[in-house]
C-alpha positions in Angstrom: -19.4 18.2 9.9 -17.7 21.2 8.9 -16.6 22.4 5.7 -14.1 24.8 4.0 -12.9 25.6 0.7 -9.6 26.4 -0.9 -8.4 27.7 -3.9 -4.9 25.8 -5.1 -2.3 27.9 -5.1 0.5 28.1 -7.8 2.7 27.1 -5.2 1.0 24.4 -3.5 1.8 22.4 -7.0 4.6 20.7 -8.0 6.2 20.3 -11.5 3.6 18.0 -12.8 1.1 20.6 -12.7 -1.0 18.7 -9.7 -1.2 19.7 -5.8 2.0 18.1 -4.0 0.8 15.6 -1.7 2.4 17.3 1.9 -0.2 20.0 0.8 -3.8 17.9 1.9 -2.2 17.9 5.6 -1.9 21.1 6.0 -5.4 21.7 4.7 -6.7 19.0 7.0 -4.8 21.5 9.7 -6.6 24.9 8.3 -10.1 22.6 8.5 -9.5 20.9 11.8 -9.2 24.5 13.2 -11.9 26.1 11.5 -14.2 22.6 12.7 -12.8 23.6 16.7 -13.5 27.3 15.8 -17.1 26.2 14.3 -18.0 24.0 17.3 -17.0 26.9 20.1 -13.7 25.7 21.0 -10.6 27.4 19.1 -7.6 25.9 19.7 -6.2 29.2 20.7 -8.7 28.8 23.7 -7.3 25.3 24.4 -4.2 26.1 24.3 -5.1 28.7 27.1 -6.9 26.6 29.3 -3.6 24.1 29.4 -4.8 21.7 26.6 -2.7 20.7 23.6 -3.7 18.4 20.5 -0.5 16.5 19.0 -0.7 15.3 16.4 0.3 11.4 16.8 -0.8 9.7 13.7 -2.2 10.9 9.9 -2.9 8.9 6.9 -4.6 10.2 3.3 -5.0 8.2 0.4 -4.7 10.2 -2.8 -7.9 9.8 -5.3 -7.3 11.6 -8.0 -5.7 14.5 -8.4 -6.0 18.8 -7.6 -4.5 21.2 -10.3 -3.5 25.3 -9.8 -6.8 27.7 -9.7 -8.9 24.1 -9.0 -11.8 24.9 -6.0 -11.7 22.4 -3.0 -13.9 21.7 -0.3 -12.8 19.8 2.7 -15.3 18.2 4.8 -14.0 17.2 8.7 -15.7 14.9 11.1 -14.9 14.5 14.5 -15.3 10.7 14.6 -16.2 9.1 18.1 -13.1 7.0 19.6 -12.5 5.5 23.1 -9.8 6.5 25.0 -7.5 9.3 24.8 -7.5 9.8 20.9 -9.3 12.3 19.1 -9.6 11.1 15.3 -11.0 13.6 12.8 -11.8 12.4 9.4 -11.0 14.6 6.3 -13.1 14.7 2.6 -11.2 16.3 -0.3 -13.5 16.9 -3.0 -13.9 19.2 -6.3 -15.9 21.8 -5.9 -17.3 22.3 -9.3 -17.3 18.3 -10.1 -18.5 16.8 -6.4 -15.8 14.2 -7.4 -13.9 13.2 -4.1 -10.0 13.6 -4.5 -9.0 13.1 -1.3 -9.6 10.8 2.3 -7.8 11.2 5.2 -7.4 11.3 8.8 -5.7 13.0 12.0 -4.7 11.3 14.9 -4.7 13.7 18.4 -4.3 12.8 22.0 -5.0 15.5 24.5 -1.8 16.6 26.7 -0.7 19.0 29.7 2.2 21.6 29.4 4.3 18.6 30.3 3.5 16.6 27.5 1.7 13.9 29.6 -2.0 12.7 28.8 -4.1 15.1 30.3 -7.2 13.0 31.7 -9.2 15.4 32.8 -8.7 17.9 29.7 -9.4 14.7 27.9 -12.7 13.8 30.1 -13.7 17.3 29.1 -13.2 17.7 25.7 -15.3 14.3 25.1 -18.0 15.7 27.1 -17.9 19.1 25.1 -17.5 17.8 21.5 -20.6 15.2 22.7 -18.4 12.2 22.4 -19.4 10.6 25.7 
């Protein structure tokens, strides 16, 4: 598990005063790559060796709401999956209440240059992350 912490930003809220839902995927992004970064494998360093993550499916389901100035943790697992797919899992929480606002997921397949599964970047990956 990995695990990173935000401030909210003015400008990640919208006029109600709470954190605008697009906002939690792009903190699962900033956690997902500081997970990679945490576990020896930036993405930048991927991305060199011919590997790319799309993004193929996300879900979060809203809890309870963030507000401007509010500390947040996000937790991120790397959950085992057959297959192609790399899901990572995503815990917003509070910082200064524990309460969880946030759960969510990513979706990622591993692919070439060309946009076609990558098998062996995939094989590899799995064997790095300890998921085979």
């Amino acid at each position: 598990m990995s695990t990173v912490q935000f401030r909210v930003r003015y400008q990640e809220t919208d006029s109600m005063g709470i954190v605008h839902h697009s906002v939690y995927l792009i903190w699962f992004e900033a956690a997902r790559t500081e997970w990679m970064r945490e576990h020896h494998l930036p993405y930048k360093e991927c991305e060199a060796k011919g590997w790319l993550l799309p993004l193929v499916e996300s879900g979060c389901k809203y809890l309870s709401p963030a507000f401007y100035d509010d500390l947040v943790a996000v937790e991120t697992v790397l959950e085992p999956q057959s297959g192609a797919e790399f899901v990572f899992t995503y815990t917003v929480r509070n910082v200064e209440t524990g309460k969880v606002l946030a759960t969510g997921f990513t979706k990622h397949v591993c692919v070439n240059r060309n946009f076609k599964i990558d098998k062996q970047g995939t094989k590899a990956l799995k064997e790095f992350f300890g998921l085979r």
